[in-house]
Residue frames as qw, qx, qy, qz and C-alpha x, y, z in Angstrom:
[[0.798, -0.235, -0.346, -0.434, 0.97, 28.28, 38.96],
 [0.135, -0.515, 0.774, -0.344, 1.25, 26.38, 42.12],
 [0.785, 0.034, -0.596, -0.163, 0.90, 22.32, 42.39],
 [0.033, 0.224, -0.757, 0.613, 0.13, 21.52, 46.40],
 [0.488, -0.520, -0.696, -0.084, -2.27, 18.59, 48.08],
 [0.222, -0.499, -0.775, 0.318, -1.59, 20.61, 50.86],
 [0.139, -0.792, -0.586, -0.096, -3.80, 23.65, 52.09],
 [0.331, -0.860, -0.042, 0.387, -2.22, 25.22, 54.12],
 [0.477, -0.414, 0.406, 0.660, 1.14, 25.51, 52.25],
 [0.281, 0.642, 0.630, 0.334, -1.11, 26.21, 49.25],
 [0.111, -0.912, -0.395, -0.022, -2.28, 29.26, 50.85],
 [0.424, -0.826, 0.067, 0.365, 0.86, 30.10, 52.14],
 [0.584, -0.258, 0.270, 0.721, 2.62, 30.06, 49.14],
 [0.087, 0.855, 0.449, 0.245, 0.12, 31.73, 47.60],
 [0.068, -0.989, -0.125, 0.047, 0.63, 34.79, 49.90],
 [0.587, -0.526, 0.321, 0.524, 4.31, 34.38, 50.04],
 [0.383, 0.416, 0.542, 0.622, 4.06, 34.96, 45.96],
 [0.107, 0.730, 0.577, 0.352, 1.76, 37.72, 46.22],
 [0.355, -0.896, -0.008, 0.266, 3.85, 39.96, 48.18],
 [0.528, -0.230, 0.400, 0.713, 6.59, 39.62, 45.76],
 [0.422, 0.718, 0.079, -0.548, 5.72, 42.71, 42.92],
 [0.298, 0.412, -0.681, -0.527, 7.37, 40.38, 40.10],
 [0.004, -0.120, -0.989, 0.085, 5.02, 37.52, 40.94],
 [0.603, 0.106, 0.167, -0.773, 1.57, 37.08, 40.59],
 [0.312, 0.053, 0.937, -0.149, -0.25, 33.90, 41.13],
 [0.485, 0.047, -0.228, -0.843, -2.41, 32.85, 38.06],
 [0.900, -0.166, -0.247, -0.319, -3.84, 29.18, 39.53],
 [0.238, -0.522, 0.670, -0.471, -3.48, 27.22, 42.53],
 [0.782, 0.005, -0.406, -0.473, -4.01, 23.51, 42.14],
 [0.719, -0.433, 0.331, -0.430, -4.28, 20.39, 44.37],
 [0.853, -0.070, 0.498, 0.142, -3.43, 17.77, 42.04],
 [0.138, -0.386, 0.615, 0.673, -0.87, 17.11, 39.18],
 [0.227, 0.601, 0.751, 0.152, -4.74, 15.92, 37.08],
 [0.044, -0.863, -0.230, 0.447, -5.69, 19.63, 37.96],
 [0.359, -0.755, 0.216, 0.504, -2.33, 20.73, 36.64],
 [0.433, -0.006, 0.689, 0.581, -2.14, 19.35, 33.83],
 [0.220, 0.612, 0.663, 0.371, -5.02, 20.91, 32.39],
 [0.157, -0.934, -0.195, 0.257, -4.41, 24.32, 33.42],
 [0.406, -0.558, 0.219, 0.689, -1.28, 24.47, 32.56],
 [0.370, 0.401, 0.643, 0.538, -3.05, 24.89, 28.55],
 [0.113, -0.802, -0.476, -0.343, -5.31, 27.46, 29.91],
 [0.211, -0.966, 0.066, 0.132, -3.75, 29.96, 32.12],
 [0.555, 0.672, -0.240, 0.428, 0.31, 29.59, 30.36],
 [0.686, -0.655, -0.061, 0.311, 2.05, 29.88, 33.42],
 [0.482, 0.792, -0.332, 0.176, 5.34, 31.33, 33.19],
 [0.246, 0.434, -0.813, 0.299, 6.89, 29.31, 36.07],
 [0.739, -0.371, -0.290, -0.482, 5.33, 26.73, 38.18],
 [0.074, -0.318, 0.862, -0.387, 5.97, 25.20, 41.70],
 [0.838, -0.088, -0.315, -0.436, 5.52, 22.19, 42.00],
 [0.634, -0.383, 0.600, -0.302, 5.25, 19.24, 45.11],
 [0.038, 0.400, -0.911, 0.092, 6.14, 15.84, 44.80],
 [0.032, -0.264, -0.951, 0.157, 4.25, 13.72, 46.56],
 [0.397, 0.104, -0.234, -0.881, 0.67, 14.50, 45.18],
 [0.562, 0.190, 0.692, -0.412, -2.31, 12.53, 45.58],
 [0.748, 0.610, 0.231, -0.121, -3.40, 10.16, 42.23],
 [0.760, 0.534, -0.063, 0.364, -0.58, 11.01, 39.75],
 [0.553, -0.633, 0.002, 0.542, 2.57, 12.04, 41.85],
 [0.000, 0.896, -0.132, -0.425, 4.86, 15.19, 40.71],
 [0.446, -0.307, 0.637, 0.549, 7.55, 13.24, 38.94],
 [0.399, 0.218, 0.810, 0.371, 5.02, 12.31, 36.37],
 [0.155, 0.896, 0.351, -0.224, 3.13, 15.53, 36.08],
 [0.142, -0.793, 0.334, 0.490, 6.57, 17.17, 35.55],
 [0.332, -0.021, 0.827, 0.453, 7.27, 14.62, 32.36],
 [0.254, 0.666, 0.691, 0.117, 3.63, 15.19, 31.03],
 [0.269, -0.799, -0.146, 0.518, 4.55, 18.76, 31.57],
 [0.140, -0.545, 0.502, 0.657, 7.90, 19.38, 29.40],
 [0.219, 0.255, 0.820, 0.463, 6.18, 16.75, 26.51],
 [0.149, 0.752, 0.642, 0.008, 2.82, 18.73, 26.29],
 [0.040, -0.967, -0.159, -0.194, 3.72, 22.67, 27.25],
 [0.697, -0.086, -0.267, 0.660, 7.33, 23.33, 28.60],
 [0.047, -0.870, 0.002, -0.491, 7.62, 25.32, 31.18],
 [0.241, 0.522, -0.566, 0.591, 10.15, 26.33, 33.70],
 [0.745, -0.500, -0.440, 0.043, 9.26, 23.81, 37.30],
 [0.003, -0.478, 0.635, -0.607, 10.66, 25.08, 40.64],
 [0.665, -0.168, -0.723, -0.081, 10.46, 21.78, 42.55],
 [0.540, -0.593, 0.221, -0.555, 8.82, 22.84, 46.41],
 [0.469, 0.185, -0.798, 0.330, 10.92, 20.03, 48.77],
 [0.432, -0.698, 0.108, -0.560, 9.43, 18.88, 51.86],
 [0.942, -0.302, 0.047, 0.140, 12.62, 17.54, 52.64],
 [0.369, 0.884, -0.267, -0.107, 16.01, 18.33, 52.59],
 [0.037, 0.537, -0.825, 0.171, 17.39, 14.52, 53.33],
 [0.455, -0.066, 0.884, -0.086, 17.40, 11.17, 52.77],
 [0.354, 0.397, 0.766, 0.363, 14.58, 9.68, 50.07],
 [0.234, 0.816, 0.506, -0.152, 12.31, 12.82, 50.03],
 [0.086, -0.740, 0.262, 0.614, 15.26, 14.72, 49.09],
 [0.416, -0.079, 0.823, 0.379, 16.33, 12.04, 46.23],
 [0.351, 0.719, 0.597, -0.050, 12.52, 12.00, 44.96],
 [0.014, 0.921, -0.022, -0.389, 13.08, 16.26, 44.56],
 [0.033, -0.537, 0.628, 0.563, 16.67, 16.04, 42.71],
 [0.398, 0.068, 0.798, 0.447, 15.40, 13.04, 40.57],
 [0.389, 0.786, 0.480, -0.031, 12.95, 15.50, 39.10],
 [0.050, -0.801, 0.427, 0.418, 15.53, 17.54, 37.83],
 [0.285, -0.162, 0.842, 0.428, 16.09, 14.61, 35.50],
 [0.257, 0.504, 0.824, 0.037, 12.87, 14.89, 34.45],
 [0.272, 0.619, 0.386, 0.627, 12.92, 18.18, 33.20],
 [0.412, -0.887, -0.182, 0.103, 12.56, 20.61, 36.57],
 [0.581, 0.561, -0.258, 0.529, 15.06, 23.09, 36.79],
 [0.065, 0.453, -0.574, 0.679, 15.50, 23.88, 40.69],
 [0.554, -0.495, -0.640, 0.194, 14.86, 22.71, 44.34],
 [0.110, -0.597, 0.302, -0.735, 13.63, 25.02, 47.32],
 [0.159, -0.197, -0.899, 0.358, 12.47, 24.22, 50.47],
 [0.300, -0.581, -0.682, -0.327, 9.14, 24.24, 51.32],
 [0.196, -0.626, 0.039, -0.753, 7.94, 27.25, 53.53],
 [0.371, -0.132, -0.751, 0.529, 8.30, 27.59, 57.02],
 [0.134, -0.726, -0.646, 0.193, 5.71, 29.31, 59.21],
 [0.060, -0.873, -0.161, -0.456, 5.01, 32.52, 59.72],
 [0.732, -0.665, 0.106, -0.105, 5.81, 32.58, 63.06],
 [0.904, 0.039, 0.177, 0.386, 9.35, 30.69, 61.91],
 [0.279, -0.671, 0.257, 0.637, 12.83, 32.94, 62.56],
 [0.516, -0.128, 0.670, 0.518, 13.39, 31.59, 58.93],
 [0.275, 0.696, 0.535, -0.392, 10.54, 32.54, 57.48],
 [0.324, 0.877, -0.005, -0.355, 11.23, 35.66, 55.66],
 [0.316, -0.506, 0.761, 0.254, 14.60, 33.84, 54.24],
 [0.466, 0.121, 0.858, 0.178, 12.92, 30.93, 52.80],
 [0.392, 0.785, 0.443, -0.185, 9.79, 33.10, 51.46],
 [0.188, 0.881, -0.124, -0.417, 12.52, 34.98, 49.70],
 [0.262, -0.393, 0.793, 0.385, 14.64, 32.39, 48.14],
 [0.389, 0.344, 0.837, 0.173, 11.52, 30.61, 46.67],
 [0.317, 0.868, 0.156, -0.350, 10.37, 34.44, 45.46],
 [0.105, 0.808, -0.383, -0.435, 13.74, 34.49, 43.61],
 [0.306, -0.185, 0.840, 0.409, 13.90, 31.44, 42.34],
 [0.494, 0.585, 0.640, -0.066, 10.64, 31.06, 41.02],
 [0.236, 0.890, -0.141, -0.365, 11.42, 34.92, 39.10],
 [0.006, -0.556, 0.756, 0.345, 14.76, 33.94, 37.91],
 [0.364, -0.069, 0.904, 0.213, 13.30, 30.63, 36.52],
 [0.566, 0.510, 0.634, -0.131, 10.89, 31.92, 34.80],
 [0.148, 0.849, -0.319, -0.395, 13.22, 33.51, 32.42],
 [0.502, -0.242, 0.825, 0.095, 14.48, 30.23, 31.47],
 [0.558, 0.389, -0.440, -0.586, 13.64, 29.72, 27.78],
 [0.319, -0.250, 0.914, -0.023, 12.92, 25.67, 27.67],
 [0.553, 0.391, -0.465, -0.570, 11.64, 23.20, 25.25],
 [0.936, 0.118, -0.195, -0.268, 10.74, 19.94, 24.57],
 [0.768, -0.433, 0.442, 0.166, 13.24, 17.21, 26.12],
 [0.196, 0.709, -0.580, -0.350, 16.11, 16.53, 23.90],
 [0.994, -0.048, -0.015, 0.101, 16.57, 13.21, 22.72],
 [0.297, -0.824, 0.451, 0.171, 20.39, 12.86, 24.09],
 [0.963, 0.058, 0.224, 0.137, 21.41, 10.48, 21.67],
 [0.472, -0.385, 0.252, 0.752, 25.02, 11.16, 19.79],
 [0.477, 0.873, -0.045, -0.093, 25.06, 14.37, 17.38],
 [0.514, 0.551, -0.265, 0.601, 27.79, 15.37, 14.73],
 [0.371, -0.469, -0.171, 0.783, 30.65, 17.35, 17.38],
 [0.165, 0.951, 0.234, -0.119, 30.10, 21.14, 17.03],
 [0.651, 0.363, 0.051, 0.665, 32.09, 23.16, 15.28],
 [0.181, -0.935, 0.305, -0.027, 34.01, 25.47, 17.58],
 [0.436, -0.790, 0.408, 0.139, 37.17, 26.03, 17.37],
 [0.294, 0.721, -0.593, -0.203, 40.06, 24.14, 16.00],
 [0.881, 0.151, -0.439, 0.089, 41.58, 20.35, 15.25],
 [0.478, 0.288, -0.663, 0.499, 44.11, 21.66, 17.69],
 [0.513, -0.335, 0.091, -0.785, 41.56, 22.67, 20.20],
 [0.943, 0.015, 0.027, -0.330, 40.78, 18.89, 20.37],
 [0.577, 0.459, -0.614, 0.283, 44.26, 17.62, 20.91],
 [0.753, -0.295, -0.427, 0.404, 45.49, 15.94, 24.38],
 [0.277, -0.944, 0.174, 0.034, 46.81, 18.43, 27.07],
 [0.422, 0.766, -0.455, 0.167, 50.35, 19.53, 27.10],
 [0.027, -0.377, 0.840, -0.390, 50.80, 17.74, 30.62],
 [0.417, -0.245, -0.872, -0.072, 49.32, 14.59, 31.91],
 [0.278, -0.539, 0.077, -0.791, 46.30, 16.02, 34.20],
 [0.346, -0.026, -0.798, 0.493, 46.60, 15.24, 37.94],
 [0.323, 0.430, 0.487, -0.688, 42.40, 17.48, 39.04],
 [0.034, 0.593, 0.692, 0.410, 39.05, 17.53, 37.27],
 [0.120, -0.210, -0.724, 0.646, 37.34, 20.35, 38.15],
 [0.024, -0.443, -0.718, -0.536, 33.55, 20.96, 37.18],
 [0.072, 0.233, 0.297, -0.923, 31.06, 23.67, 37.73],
 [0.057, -0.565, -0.763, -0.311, 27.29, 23.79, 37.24],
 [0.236, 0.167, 0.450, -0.845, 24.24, 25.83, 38.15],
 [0.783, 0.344, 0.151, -0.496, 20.81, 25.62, 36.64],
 [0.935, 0.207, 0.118, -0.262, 19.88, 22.61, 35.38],
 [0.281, 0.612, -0.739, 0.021, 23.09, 21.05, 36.80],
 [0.559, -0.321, 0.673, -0.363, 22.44, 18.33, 38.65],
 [0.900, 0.244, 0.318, -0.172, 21.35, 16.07, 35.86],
 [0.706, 0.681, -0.189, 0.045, 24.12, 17.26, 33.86],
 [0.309, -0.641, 0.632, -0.306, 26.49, 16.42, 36.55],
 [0.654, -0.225, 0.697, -0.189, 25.24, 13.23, 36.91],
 [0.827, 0.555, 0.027, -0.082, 24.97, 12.44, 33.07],
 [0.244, 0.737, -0.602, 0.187, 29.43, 13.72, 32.99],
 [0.240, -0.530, 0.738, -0.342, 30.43, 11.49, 36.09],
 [0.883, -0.048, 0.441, -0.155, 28.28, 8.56, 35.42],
 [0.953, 0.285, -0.058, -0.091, 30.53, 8.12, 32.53],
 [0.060, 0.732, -0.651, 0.192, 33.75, 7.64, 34.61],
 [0.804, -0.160, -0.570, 0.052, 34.69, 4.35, 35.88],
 [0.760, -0.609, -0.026, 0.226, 34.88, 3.30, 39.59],
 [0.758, -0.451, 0.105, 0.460, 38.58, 3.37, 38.82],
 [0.383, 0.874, 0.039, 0.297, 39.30, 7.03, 37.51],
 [0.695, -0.083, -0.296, 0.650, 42.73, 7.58, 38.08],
 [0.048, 0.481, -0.076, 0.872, 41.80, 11.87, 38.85],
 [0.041, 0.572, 0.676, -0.462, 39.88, 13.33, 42.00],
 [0.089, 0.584, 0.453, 0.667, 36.91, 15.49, 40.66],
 [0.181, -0.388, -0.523, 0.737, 35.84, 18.50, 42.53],
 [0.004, -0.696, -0.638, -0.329, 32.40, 19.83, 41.94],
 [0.001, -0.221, -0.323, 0.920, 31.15, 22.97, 42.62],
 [0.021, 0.453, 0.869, 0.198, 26.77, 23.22, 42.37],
 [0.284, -0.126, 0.261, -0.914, 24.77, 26.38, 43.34],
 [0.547, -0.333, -0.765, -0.063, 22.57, 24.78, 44.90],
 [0.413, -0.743, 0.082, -0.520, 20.76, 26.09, 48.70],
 [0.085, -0.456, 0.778, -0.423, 23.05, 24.81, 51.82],
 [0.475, -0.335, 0.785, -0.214, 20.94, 22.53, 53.24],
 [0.900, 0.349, -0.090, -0.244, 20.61, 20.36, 50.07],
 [0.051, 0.859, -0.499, -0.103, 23.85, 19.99, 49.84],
 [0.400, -0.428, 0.786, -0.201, 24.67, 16.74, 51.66],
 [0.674, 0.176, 0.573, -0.432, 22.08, 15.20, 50.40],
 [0.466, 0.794, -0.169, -0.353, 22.84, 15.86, 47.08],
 [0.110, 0.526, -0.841, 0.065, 26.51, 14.73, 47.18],
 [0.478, -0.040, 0.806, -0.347, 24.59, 11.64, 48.58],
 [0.720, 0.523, 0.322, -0.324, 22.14, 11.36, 45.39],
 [0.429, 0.812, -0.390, -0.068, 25.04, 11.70, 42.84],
 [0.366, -0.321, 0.855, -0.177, 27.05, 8.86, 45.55],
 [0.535, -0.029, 0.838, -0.105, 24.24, 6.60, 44.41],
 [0.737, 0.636, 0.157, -0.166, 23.95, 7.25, 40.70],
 [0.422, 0.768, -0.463, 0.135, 27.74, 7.55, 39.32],
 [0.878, 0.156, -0.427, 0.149, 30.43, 4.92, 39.66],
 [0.218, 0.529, -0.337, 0.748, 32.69, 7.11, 41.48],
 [0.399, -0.472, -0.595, 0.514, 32.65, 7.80, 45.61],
 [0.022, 0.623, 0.044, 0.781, 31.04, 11.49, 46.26],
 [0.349, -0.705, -0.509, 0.349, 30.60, 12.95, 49.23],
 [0.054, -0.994, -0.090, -0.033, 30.99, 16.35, 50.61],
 [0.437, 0.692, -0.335, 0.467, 34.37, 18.47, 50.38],
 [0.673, -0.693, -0.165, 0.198, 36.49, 18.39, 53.98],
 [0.380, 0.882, -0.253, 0.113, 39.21, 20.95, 54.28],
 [0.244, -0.688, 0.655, -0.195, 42.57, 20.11, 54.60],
 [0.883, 0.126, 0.452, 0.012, 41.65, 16.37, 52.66],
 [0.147, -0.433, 0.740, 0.493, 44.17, 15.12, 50.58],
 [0.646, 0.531, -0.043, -0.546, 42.04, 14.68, 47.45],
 [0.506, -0.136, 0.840, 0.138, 42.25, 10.98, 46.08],
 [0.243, 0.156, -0.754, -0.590, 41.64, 9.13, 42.42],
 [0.250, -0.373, -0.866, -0.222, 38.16, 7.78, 41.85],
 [0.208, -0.554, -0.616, 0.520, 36.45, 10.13, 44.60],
 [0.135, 0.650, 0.510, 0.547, 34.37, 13.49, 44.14],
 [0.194, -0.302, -0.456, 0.814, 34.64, 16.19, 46.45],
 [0.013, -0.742, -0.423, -0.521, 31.59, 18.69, 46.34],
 [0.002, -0.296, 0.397, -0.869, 31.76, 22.06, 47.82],
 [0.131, -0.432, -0.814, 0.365, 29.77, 21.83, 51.05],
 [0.054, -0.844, -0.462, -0.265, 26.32, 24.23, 51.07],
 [0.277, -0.955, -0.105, -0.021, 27.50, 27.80, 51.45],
 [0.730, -0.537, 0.356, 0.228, 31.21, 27.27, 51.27],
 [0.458, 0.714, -0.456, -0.269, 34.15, 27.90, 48.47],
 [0.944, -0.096, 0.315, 0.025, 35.94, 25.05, 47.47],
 [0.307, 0.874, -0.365, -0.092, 39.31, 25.66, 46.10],
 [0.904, -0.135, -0.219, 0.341, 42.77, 23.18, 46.26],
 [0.588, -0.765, 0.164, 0.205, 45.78, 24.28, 48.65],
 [0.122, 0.858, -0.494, -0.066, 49.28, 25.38, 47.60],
 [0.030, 0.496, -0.843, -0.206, 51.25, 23.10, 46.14],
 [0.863, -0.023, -0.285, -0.418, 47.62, 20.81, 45.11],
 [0.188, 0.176, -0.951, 0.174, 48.08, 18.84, 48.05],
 [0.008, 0.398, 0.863, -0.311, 44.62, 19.25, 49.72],
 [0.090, -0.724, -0.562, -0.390, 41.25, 20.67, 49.61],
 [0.132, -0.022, -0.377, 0.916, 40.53, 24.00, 50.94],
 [0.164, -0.681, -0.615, -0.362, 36.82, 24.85, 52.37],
 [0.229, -0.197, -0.421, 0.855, 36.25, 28.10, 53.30],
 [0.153, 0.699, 0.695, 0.064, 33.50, 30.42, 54.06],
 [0.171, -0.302, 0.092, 0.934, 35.43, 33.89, 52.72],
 [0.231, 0.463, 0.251, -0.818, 33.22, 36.36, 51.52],
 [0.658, 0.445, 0.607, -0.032, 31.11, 35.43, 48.08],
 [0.274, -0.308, 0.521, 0.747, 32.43, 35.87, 44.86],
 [0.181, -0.101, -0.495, -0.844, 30.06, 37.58, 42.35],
 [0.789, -0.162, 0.078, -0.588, 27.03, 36.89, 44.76],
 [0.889, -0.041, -0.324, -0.321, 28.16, 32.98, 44.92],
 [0.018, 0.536, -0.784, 0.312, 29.15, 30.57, 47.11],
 [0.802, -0.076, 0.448, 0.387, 30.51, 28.37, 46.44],
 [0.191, 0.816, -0.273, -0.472, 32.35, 30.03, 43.44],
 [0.897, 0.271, 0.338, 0.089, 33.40, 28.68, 40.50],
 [0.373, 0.869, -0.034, 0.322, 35.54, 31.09, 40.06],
 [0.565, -0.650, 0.454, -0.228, 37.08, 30.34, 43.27],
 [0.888, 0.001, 0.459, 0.017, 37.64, 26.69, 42.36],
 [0.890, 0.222, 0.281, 0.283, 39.29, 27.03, 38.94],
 [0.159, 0.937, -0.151, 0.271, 41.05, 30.00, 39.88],
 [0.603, -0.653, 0.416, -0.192, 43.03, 27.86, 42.12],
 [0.898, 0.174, 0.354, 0.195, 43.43, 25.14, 39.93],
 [0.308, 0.943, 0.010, 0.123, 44.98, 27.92, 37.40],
 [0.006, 0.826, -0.475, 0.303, 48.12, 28.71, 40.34],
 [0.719, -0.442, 0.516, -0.145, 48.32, 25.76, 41.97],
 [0.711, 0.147, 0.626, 0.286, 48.49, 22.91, 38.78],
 [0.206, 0.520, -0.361, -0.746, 48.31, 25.32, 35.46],
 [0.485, 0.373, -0.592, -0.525, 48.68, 22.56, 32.96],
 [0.013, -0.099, 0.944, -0.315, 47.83, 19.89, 35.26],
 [0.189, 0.297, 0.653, -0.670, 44.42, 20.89, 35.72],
 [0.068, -0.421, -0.779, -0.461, 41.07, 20.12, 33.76],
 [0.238, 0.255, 0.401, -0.847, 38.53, 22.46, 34.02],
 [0.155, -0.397, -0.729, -0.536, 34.54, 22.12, 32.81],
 [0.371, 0.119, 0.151, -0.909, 32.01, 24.52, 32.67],
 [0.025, -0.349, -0.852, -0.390, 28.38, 23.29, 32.23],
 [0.157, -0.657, -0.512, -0.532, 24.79, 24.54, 32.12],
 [0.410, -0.481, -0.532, 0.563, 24.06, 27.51, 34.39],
 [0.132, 0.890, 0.282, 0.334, 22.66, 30.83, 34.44],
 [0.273, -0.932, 0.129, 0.201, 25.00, 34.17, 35.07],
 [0.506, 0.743, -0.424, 0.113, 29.05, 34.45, 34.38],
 [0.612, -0.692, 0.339, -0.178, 30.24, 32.41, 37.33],
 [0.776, -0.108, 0.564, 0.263, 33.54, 30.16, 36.50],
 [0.386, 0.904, -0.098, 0.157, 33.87, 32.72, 33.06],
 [0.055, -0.868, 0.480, -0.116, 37.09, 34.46, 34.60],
 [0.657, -0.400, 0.639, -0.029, 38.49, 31.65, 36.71],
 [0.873, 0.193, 0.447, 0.028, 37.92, 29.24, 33.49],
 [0.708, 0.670, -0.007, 0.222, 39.59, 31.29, 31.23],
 [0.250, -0.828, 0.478, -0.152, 42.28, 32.07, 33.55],
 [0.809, -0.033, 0.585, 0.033, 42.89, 28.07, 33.66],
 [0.826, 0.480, 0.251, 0.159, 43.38, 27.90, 30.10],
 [0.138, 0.943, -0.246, 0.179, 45.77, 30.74, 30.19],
 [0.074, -0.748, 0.660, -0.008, 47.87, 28.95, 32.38],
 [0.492, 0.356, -0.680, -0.410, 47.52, 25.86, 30.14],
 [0.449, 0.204, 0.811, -0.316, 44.82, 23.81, 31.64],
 [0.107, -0.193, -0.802, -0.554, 42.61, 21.92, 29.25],
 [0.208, 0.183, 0.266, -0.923, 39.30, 23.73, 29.43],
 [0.091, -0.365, -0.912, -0.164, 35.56, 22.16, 28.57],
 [0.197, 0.093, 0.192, -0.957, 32.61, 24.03, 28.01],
 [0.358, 0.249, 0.888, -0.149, 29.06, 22.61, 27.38],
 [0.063, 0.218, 0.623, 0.749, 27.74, 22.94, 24.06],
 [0.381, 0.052, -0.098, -0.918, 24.65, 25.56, 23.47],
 [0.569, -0.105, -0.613, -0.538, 22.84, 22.50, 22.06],
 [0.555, -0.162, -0.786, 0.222, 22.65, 20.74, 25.42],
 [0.116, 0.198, -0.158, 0.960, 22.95, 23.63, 27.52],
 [0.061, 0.748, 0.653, -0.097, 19.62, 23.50, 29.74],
 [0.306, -0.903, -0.099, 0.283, 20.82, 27.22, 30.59],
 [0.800, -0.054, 0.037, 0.596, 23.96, 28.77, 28.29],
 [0.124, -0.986, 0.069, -0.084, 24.97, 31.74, 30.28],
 [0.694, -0.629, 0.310, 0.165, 27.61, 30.40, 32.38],
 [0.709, 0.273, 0.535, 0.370, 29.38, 28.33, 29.09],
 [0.480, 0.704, 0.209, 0.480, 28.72, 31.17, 26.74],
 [0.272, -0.911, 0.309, 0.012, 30.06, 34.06, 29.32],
 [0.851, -0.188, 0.377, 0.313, 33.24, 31.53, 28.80],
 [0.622, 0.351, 0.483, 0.507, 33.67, 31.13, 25.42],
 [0.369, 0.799, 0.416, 0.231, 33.56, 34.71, 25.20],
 [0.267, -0.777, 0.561, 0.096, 36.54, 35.75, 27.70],
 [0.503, 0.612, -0.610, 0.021, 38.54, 32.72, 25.70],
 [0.433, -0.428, 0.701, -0.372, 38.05, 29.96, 28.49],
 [0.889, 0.127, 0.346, -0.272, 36.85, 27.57, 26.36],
 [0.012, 0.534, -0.691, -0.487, 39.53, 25.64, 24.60],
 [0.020, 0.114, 0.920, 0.374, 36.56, 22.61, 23.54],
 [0.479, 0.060, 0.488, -0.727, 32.92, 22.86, 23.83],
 [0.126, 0.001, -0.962, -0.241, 31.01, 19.71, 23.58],
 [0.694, -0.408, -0.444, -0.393, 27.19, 18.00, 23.77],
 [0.610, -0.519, 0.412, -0.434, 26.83, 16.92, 27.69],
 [0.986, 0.000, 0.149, 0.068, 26.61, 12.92, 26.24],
 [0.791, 0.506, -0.251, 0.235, 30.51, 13.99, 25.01],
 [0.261, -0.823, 0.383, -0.329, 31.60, 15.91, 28.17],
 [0.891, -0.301, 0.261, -0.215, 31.83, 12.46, 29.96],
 [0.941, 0.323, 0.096, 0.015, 33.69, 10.46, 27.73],
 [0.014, -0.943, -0.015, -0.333, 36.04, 13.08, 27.20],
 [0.378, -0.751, 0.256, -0.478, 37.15, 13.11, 30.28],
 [0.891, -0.273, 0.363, 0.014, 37.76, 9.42, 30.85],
 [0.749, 0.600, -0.075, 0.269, 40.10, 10.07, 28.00],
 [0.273, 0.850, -0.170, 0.417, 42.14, 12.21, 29.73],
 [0.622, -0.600, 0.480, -0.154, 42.60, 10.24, 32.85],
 [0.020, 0.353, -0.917, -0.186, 43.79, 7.32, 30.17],
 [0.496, 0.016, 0.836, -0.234, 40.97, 5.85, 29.77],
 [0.377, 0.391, 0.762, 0.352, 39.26, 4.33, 26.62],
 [0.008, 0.181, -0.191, -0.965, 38.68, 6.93, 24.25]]
């Protein structure tokens, strides 16, 4: 189903859908009033949906959405910076599980690019099994693993380094908002996420979490209290002898780039036991290898718990090469973590 005031881009994403052969458009509405009452009567299996909507505006359609009928949102940006971007990612908190950008003409070199990212995301999200919002309040801890599993690393860790995809961004910002200003680690993020969100991103996450984020710069001497995110399109990895960030744009690792597999495959040879690693919610095996490759050479290793898990591919591809030495709710991931820089348990 598609959720656009306007016309044209209605129309056009219409046809841009209807040329994909795993896609097939069953309603095409104007308002998120419209939407709501369709979405009982034709079931969608994935919907795109705009923002800024005449009468009730996307955010709230997308809440009325996951409480009434849950279904998988691919959020149509028609921005990719500054508030209109902000608006887009803060619906990801609200239950949406990706941002594209909003078609470009016909006529537009880009064109066939965009019309194909928003054909695959919209497919790949509607595989996305999803349910009713969680209340996130504290559960029992799950039982994986062992008492010793849940012990202190062996060395005092000197990197964070965290990996998402689907329906990271909220869980990003749910881990980091519960660091203080003064966290004595740098964190380095890696997001699939399309390039030119990127900035913007690292800019939304700047003004929700205590912490300084911006974008990764190579050849930066990573500092305490500061976030580095890989930049859009770009690996992010640290430099021999973990003095600085490396950003490069070498060839994609399992289809991604950024890699997460890049990133805590570095951490792995550079720090070993120095070097936190955390996996959260994401679809595919990306940061699998690399994460369990970290724990091997005795980094303390953090996987996000099934129960939280918008998405647990990424996590459970872990825990099944042996990369997971805890795996925790998202509301413990945080905490955690401020443990391990020394802070209040």
């Amino acid at each position: 189903m598609i959720v656009e005031d306007s016309a044209v881009v209605r129309r056009l994403l219409a046809h841009i859908v209807s040329r994909d052969p795993r896609l097939a458009v069953v309603a095409a509405v104007e308002t998120a009033e419209e939407a709501l009452t369709e979405v009982h009567r034709v079931q969608p299996d994935v919907i795109s949906m705009d923002i800024r909507l005449p009468g009730m505006d996307g955010l709230e359609a997308i809440g009325r959405i996951m409480a009434e009928r849950p279904t998988p949102i691919v959020v149509i940006a028609d921005a990719v910076e500054d508030k209109s971007l902000a608006i887009s990612l803060n619906a990801l908190r609200v239950g949406a599980l990706s941002v594209v950008e909003k078609p470009v003409g016909l006529g537009n070199a880009q064109y066939e690019t965009v019309a194909g990212t928003i054909c695959t995301q919209l497919f790949i999200m509607s595989q996305v099994p999803v349910i009713r919002r969680r209340t996130l309040g504290l559960r029992p801890l799950p039982r994986r693993g062992s008492i010793a599993d849940l012990a202190e690393p062996l060395a005092a860790p000197s990197v964070v380094g965290i990996a998402a995809s689907t329906g990271g961004p909220p869980a990003l910002a749910r881990v980091l908002g519960a660091l203080p200003a003064g966290y004595p680690l740098p964190v380095l993020v890696v997001q699939h996420m399309g390039a030119p969100f990127m900035e913007g991103f690292a800019a939304w996450l700047d003004g929700l979490v205590p912490l300084t984020v911006r974008l990764a710069v190579s050849d930066e001497i990573p500092r305490a209290g500061h976030v580095y995110v890989a930049p859009g399109d770009r690996h992010l990895a640290l430099g021999p002898q973990g003095g600085v960030l490396k950003v490069t744009g070498e060839p994609p690792v399992g289809g991604q780039r950024p890699s997460a597999n890049v990133l805590f495959t570095s951490l792995a040879e550079v720090l070993g036991a120095r070097a936190v690693g955390v996996l959260l919610t994401g679809m595919g095996e990306d940061g699998a290898a690399g994460l369990a490759a970290l724990r091997r050479a005795g980094g303390y290793t953090v996987t996000e718990d099934e129960s939280t898990a918008v998405v647990y591919g990424m996590p459970a591809a872990a825990v099944r090469m042996g990369g997971s030495r805890v795996s925790l709710p998202i509301e413990l991931v945080g905490p955690r973590l401020a443990r391990l820089g020394g802070g209040a348990p």
